[in-house]
N, C-alpha and C positions, 0 to 999 in steps of 0.2 A: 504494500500500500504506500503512496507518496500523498505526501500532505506538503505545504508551500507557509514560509513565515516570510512579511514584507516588512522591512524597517529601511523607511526612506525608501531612496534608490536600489537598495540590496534587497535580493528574493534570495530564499533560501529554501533548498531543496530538503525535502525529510522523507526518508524511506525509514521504515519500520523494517526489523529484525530481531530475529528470538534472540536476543545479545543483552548483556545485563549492564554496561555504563552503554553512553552517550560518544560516538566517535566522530571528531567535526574534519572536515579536507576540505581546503581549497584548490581548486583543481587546473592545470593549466588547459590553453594557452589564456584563457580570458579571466582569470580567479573566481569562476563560478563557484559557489560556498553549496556544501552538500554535508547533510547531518545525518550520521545513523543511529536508529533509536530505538529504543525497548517500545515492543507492539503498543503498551498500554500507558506508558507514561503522555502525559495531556501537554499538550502545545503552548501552553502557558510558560508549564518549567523547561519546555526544551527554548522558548524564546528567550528567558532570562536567561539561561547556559550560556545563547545565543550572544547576549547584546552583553554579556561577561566579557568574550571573547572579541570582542570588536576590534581592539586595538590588534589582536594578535592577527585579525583578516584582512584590515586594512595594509597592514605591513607585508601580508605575503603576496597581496594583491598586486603594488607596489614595486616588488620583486620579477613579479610574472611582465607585469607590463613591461621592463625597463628589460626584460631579458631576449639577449640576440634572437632572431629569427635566422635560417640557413634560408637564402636565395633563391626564385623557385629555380626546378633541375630540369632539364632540356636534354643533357645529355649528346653535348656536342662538342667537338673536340675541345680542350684544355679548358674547360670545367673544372670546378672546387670539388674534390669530394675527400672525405677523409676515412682511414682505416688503422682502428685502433690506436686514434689520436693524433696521425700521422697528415699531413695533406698532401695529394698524388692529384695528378692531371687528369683527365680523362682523357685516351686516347682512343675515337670509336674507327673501330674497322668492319665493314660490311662487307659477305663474305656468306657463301652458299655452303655453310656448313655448320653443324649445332653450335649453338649460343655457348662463348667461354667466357671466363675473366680469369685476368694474371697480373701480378703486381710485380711490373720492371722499373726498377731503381724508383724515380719520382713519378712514375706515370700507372694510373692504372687503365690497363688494355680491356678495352668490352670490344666484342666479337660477336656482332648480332648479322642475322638476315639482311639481307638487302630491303627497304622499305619499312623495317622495323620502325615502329611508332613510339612516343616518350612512355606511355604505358606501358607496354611489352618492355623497355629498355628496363622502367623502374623492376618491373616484375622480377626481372632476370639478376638485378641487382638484388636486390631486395632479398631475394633468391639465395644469393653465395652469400649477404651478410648474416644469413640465419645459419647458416654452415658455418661458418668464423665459429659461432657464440656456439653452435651443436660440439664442434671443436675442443674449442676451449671450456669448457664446463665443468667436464667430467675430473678432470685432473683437480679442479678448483672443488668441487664437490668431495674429492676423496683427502683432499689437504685439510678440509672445515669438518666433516664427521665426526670424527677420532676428537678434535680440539673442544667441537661441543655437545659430542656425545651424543647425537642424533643421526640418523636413518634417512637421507632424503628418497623421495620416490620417485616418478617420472618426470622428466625436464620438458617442457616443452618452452620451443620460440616462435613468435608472431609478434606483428606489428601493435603494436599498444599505442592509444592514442593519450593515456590520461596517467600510465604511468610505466616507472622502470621496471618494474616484477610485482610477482604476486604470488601466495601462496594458501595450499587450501591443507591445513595441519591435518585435516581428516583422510586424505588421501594421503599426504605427506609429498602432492605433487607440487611443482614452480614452474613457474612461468615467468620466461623472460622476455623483454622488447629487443626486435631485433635494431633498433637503433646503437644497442648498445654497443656492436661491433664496430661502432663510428666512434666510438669515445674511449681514454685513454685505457688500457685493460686492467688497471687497481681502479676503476669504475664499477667494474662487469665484477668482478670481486666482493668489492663491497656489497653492491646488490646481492650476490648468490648470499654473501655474510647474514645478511640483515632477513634474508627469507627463509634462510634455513633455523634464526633464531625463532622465528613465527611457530618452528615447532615443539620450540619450549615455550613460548610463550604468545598467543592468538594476536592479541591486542599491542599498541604501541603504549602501555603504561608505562610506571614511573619501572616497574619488573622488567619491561624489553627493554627502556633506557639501561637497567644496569648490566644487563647479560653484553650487550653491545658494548658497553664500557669498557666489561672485560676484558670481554673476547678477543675489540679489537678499539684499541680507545683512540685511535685518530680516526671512526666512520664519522663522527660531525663535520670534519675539517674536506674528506670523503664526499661526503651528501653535499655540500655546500660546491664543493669545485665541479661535483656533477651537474648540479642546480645550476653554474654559472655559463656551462657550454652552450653553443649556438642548439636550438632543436629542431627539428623537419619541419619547413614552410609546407604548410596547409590546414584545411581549415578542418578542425577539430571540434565534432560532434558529440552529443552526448544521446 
């Protein structure tokens, strides 16, 4: 069920879940504020929660807006695009045989059909960046196990528009954004960090701040330099 709080200019989004506190997010690209809430708690105390937190929404609101956009992609010769932090050219070659990509020195080689369209091209990209992240995981998965004593389940990667990872403690599966293979790889780390703590603990309380602290006590410095890089130009739905 979704119920709506208006203060002022700010709407605020409320979906109910069997969950016992109150979990608030602002979300990018636009700081749409979204609350999640015990079925039965009344709309009064989730608005005072609400208008508690005010300064704390306006400030990340403020963040999102001010934060780079990446350029839209075209995918035409010496293009921005980056891989695992790094920036490479694009260098498109057209060419009657399956779609490849290879990263030579500063350039990265995309090797589409002839007539290939900027959709097809993202697809195809898009494509080998989830491979990067399939890649690298596994190894990053069997490094964090042991250290926090937890069991991860199946990894999956796709496009994410609203956040870096997610995880579901009951299955014990993660899911990651395939943009991550664009971002430095103690990015893609911290993320697998911070979700595989989810299965000790569900919620982002003061209990997850401290497991984090331990485990790995530079993830705020982590989240923050993730939070500052440019993110994929387009328009982001909810």
């Amino acid at each position: 069920m979704v119920a709506q709080i208006d203060l002022g200019d700010m709407r605020i989004e409320v979906l109910r879940k069997d969950i016992k506190n109150l979990h608030l997010s602002v979300l990018p690209p636009s700081g749409k504020v979204r609350i999640a809430a015990p079925r039965h708690m009344n709309l009064d105390t989730i608005r005072v929660f609400v208008i508690s937190k005010l300064a704390w929404i306006r400030s990340q609101q403020r963040k999102m807006s001010a934060q780079e956009r990446e350029a839209p992609r075209e995918y035409l010769d010496r293009e921005s695009h980056y891989v695992w932090g790094r920036r490479y050219l694009l260098k498109r070659i057209e060419r009657d045989a399956a779609p490849a990509i290879e990263l030579r020195h500063s350039k990265l080689v995309l090797q589409v059909r002839p007539g290939t369209d900027e959709a097809r091209s993202q697809e195809i990209l898009d494509g080998w960046y989830r491979e990067q992240i399939r890649a690298a995981a596994p190894a990053l998965i069997a490094k964090w196990e042991p250290v926090m004593g937890v069991k991860a389940g199946r990894v999956f990667v796709q496009r994410m528009k609203t956040r870096w990872g997610s995880c579901n403690p009951a299955s014990r599966s993660i899911r990651l954004n395939t943009d991550l293979a664009k971002k430095p790889p103690e990015c893609l780390e911290y993320i697998l960090a911070h979700e595989m703590a989810h299965l000790l603990e569900p919620t982002h309380n003061a209990r997850f701040k401290s497991l984090m602290d331990l485990f790995m006590p530079q993830w705020q410095h982590l989240r923050d330099e993730l939070n500052r890089l440019p993110v994929r130009h387009e328009h982001w739905g909810y």
